[in-house]
N, C-alpha and C positions, 0 to 999 in steps of 0.2 A: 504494500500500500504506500503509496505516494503523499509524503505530509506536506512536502510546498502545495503553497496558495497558488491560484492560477497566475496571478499578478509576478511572487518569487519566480515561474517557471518560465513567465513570456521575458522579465529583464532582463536573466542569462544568457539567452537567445537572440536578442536585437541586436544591441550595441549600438543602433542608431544616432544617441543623445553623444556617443564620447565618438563618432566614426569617422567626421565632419562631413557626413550626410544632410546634416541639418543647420549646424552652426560652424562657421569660418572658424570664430571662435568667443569665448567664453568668460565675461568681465568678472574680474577679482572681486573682494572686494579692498584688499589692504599692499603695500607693497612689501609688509612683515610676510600676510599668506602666497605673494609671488615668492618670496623667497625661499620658503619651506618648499615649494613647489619646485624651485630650480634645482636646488640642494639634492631633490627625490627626482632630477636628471629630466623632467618633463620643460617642454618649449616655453616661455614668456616672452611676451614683449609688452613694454611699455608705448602708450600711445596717446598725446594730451594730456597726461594726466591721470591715464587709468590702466590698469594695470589686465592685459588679455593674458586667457592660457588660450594658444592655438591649438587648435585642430586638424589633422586627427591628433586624440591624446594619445599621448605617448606610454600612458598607464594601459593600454587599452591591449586587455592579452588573449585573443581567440575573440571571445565577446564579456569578458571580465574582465573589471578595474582592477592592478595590480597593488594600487595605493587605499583601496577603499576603507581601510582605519583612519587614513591623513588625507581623505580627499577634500579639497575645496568647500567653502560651503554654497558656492554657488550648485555645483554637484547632489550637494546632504538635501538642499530647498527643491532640485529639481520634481517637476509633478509631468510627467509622462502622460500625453493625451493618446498614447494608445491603452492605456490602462482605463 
């Protein structure tokens, strides 16, 4: 018997939100979390003022986040409209 939620089994599966399928890329919100972000070897760039993680991430491993204990919080807030 299978105990993932439909929801658990369709995230594993896409990868769409981290693939840059959908987003070029992905505003920060701090230049502390770009940092932690460069450190964990994933792309930033600074631009105006605000701090991108580009796409594709570079956490992105088959169709899971390699980082997802230290992922962004832009990432944590993400709401998924195929769910």
């Amino acid at each position: 018997m299978n105990s993932k939620t439909p929801e658990e089994m369709l995230c594993v599966q896409c990868g769409l939100c981290c693939s840059g399928a959908i987003f070029a890329d992905v505003e920060l919100k701090s230049a502390s979390e770009a940092t932690t972000l460069e450190i964990l070897g994933l792309e930033v760039e600074e631009e105006d003022g605000r701090w991108l993680l580009i796409q594709p991430c570079g956490a992105l491993r088959g169709k899971r986040c390699e980082i997802y204990q230290h992922r962004p919080g832009c990432c944590r807030t993400f709401e998924c409209r195929l769910l």
